[in-house]
Structures are given as structure tokens and as C-alpha cells.
C-alpha positions as CSV (number, residue, x, y, z in Angstrom):
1,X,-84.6,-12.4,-137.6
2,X,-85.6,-14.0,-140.9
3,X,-83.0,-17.1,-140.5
4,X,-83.5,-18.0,-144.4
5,X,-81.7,-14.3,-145.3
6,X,-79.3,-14.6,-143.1
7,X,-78.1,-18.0,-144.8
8,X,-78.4,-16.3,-148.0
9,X,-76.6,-13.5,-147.4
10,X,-73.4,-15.3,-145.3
11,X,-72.9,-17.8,-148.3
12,X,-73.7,-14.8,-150.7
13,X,-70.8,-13.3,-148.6
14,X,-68.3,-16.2,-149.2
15,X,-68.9,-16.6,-153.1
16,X,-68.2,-13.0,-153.2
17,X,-65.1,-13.0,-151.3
18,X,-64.1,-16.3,-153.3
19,X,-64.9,-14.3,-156.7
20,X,-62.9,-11.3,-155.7
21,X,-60.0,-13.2,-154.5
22,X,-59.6,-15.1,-158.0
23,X,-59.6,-12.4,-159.6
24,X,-57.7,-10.0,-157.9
25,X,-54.4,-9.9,-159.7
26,X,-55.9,-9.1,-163.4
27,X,-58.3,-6.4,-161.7
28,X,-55.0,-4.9,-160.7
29,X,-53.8,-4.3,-163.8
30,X,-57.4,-3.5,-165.1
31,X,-57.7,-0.9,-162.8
32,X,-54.3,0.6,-164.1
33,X,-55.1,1.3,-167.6
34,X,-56.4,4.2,-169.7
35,X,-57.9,6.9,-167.2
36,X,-57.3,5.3,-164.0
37,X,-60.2,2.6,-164.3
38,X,-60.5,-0.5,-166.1
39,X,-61.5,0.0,-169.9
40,X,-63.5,-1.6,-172.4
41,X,-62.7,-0.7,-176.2
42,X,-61.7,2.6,-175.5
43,X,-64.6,3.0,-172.9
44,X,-65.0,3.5,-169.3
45,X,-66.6,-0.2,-167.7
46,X,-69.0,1.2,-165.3
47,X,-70.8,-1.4,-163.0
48,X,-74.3,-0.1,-162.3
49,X,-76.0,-1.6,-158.8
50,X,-79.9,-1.7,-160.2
51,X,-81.8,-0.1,-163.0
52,X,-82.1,3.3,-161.7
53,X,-78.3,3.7,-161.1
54,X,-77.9,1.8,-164.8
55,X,-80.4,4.3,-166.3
56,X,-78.2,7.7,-165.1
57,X,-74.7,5.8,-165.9
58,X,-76.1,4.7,-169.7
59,X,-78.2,8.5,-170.5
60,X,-74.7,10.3,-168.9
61,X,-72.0,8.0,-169.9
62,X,-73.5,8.0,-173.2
63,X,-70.9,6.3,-176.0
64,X,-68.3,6.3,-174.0
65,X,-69.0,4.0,-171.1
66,X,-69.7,0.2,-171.0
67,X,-72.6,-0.1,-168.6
68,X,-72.9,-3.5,-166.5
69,X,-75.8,-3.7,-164.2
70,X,-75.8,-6.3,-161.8
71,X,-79.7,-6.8,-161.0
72,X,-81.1,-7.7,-164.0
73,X,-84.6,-7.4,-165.4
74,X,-87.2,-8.8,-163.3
75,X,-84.9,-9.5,-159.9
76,X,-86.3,-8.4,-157.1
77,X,-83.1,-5.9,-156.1
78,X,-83.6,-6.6,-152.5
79,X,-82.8,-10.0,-152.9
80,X,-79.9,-9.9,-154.9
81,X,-77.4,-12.8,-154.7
82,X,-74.4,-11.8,-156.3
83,X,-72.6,-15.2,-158.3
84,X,-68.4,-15.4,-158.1
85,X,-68.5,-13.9,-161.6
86,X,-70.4,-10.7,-160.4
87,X,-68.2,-10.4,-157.7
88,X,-65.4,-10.5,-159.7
89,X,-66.7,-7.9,-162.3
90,X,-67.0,-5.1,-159.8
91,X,-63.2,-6.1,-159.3
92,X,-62.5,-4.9,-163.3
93,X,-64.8,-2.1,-162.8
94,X,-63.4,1.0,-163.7
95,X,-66.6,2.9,-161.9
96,X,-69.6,1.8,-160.0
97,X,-72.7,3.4,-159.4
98,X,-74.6,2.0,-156.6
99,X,-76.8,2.8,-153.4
100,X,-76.0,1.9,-150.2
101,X,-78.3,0.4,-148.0
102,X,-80.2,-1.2,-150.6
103,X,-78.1,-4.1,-151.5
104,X,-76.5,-5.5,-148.5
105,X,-74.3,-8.0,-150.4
106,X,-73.2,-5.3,-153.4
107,X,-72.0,-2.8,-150.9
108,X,-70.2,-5.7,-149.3
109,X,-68.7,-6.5,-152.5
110,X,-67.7,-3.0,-153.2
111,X,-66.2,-2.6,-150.3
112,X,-63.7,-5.4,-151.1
113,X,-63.7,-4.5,-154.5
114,X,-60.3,-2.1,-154.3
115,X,-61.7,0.1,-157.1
116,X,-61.0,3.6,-156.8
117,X,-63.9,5.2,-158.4
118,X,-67.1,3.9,-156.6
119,X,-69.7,6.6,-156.4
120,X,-73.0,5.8,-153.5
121,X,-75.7,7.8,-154.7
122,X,-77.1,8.6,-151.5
123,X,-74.2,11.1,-150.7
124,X,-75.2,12.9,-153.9
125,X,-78.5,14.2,-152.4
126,X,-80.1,13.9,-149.1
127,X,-81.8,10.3,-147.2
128,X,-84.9,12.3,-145.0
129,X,-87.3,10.1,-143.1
130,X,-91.1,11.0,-143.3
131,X,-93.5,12.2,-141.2
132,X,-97.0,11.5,-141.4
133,X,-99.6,14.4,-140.6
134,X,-99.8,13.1,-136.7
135,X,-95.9,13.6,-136.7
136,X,-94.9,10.1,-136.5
137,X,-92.1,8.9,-139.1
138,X,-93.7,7.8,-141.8
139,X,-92.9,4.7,-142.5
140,X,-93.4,1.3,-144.1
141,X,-96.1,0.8,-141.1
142,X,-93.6,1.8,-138.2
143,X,-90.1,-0.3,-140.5
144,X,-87.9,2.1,-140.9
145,X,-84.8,1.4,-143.0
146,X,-82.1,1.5,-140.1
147,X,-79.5,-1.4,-139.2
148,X,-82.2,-4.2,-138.2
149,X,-84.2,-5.8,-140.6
150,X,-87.7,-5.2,-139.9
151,X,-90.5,-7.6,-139.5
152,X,-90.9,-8.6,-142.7
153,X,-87.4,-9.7,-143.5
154,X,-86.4,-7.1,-145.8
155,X,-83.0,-5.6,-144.7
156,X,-82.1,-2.0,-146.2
157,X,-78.3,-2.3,-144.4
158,X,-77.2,0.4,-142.0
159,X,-77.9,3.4,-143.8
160,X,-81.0,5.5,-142.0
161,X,-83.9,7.4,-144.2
162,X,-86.0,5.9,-147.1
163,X,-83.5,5.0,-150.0
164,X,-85.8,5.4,-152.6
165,X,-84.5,8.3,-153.8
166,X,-85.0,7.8,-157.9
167,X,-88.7,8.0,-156.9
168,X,-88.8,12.0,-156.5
169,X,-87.2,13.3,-159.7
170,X,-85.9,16.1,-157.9
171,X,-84.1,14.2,-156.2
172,X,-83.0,11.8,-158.8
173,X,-81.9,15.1,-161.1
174,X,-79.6,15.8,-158.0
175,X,-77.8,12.9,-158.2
176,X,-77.8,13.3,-161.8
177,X,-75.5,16.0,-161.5
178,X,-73.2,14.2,-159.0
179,X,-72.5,11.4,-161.4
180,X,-71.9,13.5,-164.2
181,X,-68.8,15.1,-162.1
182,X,-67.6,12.0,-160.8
183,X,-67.8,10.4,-164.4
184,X,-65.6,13.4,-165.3
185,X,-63.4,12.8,-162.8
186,X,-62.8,9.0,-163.2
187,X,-62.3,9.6,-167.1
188,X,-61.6,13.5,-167.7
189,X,-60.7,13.3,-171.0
190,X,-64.9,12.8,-171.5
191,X,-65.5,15.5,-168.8
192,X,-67.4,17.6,-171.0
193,X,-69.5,15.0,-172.9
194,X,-70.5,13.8,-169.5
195,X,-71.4,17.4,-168.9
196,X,-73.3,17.7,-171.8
197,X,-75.2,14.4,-171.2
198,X,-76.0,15.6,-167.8
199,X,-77.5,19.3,-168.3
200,X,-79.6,17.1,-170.8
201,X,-80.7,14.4,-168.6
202,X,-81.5,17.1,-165.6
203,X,-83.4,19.2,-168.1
204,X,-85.3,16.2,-168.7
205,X,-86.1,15.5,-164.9
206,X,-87.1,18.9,-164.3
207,X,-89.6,19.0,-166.5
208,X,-90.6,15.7,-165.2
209,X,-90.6,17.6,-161.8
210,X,-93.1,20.4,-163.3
211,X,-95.5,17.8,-164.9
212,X,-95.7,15.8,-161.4
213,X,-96.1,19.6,-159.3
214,X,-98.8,20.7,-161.9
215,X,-100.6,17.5,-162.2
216,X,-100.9,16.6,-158.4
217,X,-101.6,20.0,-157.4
218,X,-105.4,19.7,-157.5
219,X,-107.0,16.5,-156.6
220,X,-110.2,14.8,-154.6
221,X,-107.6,13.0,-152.0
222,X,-104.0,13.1,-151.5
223,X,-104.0,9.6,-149.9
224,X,-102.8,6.5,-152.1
225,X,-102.8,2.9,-150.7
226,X,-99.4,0.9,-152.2
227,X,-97.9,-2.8,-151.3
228,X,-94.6,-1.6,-152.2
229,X,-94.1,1.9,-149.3
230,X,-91.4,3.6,-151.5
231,X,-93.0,6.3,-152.1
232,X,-92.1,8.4,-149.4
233,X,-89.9,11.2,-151.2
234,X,-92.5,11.3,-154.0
235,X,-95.9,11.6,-151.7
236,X,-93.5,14.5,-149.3
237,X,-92.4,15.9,-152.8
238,X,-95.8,16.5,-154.0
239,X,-97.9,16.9,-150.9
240,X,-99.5,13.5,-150.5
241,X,-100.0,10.7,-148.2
242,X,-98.7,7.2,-148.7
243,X,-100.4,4.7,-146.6
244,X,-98.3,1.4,-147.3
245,X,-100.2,-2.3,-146.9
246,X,-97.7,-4.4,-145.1
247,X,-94.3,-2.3,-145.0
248,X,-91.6,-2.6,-147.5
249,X,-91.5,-6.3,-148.7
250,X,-94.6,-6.0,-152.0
251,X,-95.1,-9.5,-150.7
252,X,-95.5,-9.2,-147.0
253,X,-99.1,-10.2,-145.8
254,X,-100.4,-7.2,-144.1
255,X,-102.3,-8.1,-140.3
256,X,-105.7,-7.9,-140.0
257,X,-105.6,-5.2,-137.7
258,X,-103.7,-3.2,-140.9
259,X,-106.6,-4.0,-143.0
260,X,-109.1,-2.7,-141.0
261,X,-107.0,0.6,-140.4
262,X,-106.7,1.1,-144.1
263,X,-110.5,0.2,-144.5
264,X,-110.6,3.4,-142.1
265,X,-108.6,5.4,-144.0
266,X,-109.9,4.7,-147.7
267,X,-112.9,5.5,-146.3
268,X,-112.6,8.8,-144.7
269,X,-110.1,10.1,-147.5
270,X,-112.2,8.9,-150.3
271,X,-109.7,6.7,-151.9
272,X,-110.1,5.2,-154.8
273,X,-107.4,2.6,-155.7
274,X,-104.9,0.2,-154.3
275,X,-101.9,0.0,-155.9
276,X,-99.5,-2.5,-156.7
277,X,-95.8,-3.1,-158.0
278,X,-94.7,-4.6,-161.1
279,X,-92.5,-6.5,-159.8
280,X,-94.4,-8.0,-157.1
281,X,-98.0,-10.3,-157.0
282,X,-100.7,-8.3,-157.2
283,X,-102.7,-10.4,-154.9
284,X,-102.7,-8.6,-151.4
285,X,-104.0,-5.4,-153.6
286,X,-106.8,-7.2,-154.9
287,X,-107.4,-8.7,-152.0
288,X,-107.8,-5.3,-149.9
289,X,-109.6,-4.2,-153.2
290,X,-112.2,-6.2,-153.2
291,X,-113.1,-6.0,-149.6
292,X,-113.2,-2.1,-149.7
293,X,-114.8,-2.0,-153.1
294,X,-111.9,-0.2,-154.5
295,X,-110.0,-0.9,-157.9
296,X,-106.4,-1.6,-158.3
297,X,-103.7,-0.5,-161.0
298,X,-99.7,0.0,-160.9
299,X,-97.5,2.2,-159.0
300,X,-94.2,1.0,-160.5
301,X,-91.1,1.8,-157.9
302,X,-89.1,1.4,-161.4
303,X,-86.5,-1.0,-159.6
304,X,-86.4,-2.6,-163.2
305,X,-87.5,-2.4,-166.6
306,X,-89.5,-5.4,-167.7
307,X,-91.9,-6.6,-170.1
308,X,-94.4,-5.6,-168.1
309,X,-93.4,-2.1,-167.6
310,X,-95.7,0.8,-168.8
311,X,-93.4,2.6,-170.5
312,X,-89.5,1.3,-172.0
313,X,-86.8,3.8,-169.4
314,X,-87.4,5.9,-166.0
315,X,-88.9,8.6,-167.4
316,X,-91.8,7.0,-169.8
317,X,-92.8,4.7,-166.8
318,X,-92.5,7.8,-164.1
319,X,-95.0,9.4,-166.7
320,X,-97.1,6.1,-166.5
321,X,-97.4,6.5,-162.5
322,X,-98.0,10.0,-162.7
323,X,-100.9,9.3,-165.1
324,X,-102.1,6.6,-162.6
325,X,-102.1,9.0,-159.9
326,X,-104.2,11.6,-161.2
327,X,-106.7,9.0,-162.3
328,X,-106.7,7.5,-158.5
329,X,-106.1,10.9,-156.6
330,X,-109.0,12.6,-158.8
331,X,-106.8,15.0,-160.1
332,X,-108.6,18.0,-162.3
């Protein structure tokens, strides 16, 4: 039990109840006006969990939402503490986008949050858990994301399966499509610009989709070594292996008996490069690195859009990491 979360998160817990309580009256009669959610100059407010929900809500919503995300650049969306005045915008929301699981203190919020329209994108495709080629489930190094936190102190909440669904573009086009109909259904009288936006966006993501199949399809080694193990739908997606360093938390320090096993591995499979997130220290990849004679570049698990970034929305940086790929994986 990692006792320093679990302090965050209860007085996370009280701020937000504190924060929704203030404010409960006027997000009454927010809630009430124009199409059945609270409005903003003629526009839907949408709340946004993290960048990737943000990204889909801004490309579909298009001019007639007022997107609100509540991670903001460069927060670690794990670790999320959500102040009184957060809290109290979900309240005045007249939509929000978010995924369970992945935010223990937002879906707490949202569940208190007595707006109608709240959309978790997890019911809008499917949460699989992986299987490695011996049949075990793949996994951060044995962490799934179930109801315990794991080892490292990184809680996903109750929901089971790997949440990092934005990560397969597939995937992420599916849910796409859900938000599109739930925008049109929180604010109809948008219902086909939202549509519009939508078929635009999903084109966009298939293509995406076709560039990652063609690209990956022929390579030296389908194994890549990454801090961050959120790869999972992308490496099943595209038929390759994602050996994680420590489990989910980019920071964890992996155990020595971890670094010798991938020593194993990057060996037999011939790999070439350790990867590490943007939004995470780069010194456990360089570490491994170094000892293994590997290099080490960015995998980006696009949780937020920073300065450091390769690329300025999802899809330029999900171009970024496919580049890297095929550089690492030998691609021809």
C-alpha cells in the first residue's frame, strides 16, 4: 500500500466533495439551460479528463464546444489532484469526456458531479488484457490494472484491462465515433456538425492505422523495451512485443533480477533501443542502455502535449513514435 497516495487521494477526496457541495446550486441551473447541459456563449462546456479525451472533444466538438481539460500540460495524469475549483467545474459541465480507471479522483468527482451527460470512453470500445507469447497476461511485469494498486504505487481504479486505449488508433477511431453520437445527443441541434467532424477525424485515424500496419509489417525484431508499459493495444495491434522496465509508474526502479531478464531478452531478439516517456526521467532507460550497449529515444504514451513533444496534437506525435519504431524495430 503506498501510504503517501492514499493521503493524497482521501484529502483529494474531501476538497472535491467540498468544491462540489459550494457549488451545487448554480450547477443546477447550469445544467438546465440551452440543450440540457451547461453552456458557454452559445457552446456546449465540455470537461475533458486528460489530453487524449481533450484532443477527440476539441477535433469533434469543433466551434461549437468549450473544451476544459483538467490535466494540464506536463501533469503526470496518474497523479492528478483535483483543486475545489476543478471539482466544481465538472459540476457546470454540460459534458465530460473521461476514462475510467485512469483517474481515481476524476471518476470520483464525476460521480458526484450530477451531470447528465458524462461519457467513459472505455464503454465506447473494448479494455482486453495481453498475452505474451508464453500465454501469460502481459502485463506491466505481472501489474495488471485491477482494483489493487500494484507494487509500484500506481492505482488504475477498479476497472480490469490495459486503459491505454488512445495508444492503438483503431481503437482510439472507435471511440471517436462514440463521442461523436453522444455529442449529438447532449446538444442535437449540432448533431450533424459533430457528425461531420467525426467521419473526418476517423478518416484521419484510419489512415494513421494503415501507415502503423504497413510500416511495422516488416522489421529485424518485434520486441521494444519501454519504462512507460502502455503499449499493450499498440504492440497486440501490430504484432509486436512490449517488454516494460519496471511496470506502469515511468519512474519505478526496475529490480535487478528485471534487468538481467531484459539483458536476456535484448539480446536474443536483437534489440536495439530502450525507450522512454516524455513525461517521465529518462534515467532508468539510459541506465539499462548503457549496460546493454543499446541507445535510447521516445516512445511518447501522448498523456499530454508539451514542449517537448515531437510533434504539436495526437496524430503528429503518434507519427513521431511510429517513425521511432521503425528506426528501433529495423523496419524495411
Amino acid at each position: 500500500m503506498n501510504v503517501r497516495r492514499l493521503i493524497r487521494t482521501t484529502a483529494t477526496a474531501g476538497a472535491v466533495v467540498l468544491g462540489l457541495t459550494a457549488v451545487a446550486a448554480c450547477s443546477s441551473a447550469d445544467s438546465g439551460s440551452g440543450s440540457g447541459g451547461g453552456s458557454e456563449d452559445g457552446r456546449l462546456k465540455v470537461t475533458a479528463s486528460f489530453y487524449p479525451m481533450q484532443f477527440l472533444a476539441e477535433r469533434i466538438g469543433g466551434e461549437h464546444v468549450s473544451v476544459t481539460a483538467l490535466t494540464k500540460p506536463g501533469v503526470e495524469p496518474h497523479d492528478l489532484e483535483l483543486k475545489p475549483r476543478q471539482a466544481a467545474q465538472l459540476g457546470e459541465s454540460g459534458y465530460i469526456l473521461y476514462l475510467k480507471g485512469l483517474q481515481p479522483a476524476v471518476d470520483k468527482a464525476i460521480e458526484q458531479s450530477g451531470v447528465k451527460h458524462t461519457v467513459d470512453a472505455a464503454t465506447l470500445t473494448s479494455l482486453e488484457t495481453h498475452q505474451d507469447e508464453k500465454g501469460h497476461e502481459e502485463s506491466h511485469e505481472g501489474h495488471d490494472h485491477g482494483a489493487e494498486e500494484d507494487d509500484h504505487g500506481h492505482d488504475h481504479g477498479s476497472e480490469a484491462g490495459d486503459p491505454h486505449i488512445w495508444l492503438d488508433p483503431a481503437k482510439y477511431a472507435e471511440v471517436a465515433e462514440g463521442v461523436g453520437e453522444s455529442l449529438g445527443k447532449a446538444d442535437p441541434k449540432n448533431a450533424d456538425a459533430y457528425r461531420k467532424n467525426t467521419a473526418t477525424l476517423v478518416g484521419e485515424l484510419n489512415k494513421l492505422d494503415a501507415d502503423y500496419r504497413e510500416g511495422l509489417s516488416k522489421t529485424a525484431t518485434k520486441t521494444f523495451i519501454t519504462t512507460h508499459t502502455s503499449f499493450g493495444h499498440l504492440a497486440e495491434r501490430y504484432g509486436l512485443d512490449q517488454e516494460g522496465i519496471a511496470g506502469i509508474n515511468p519512474d519505478a526502479e526496475p529490480s535487478p533480477a528485471r534487468i538481467k531478464e531484459l539483458q536476456t531478452i535484448a539480446e536474443k531478439d536483437k534489440v536495439t533501443t530502450v525507450f522512454f516517456d516524455t513525461l517521465a526521467s529518462d534515467r532508468t532507460a539510459k541506465t539499462l542502455a548503457d549496460d546493454t550497449g543499446l541507445t535510447t529515444d521516445v516512445l511518447d504514451s501522448l498523456e499530454g502535449i508539451t514542449d517537448k513533444s515531437r510533434g504539436s496534437d495526437y496524430i503528429e506525435v503518434m507519427e513521431s513514435n511510429l517513425t521511432a519504431l521503425k528506426k528501433a524495430l529495423g523496419a524495411s
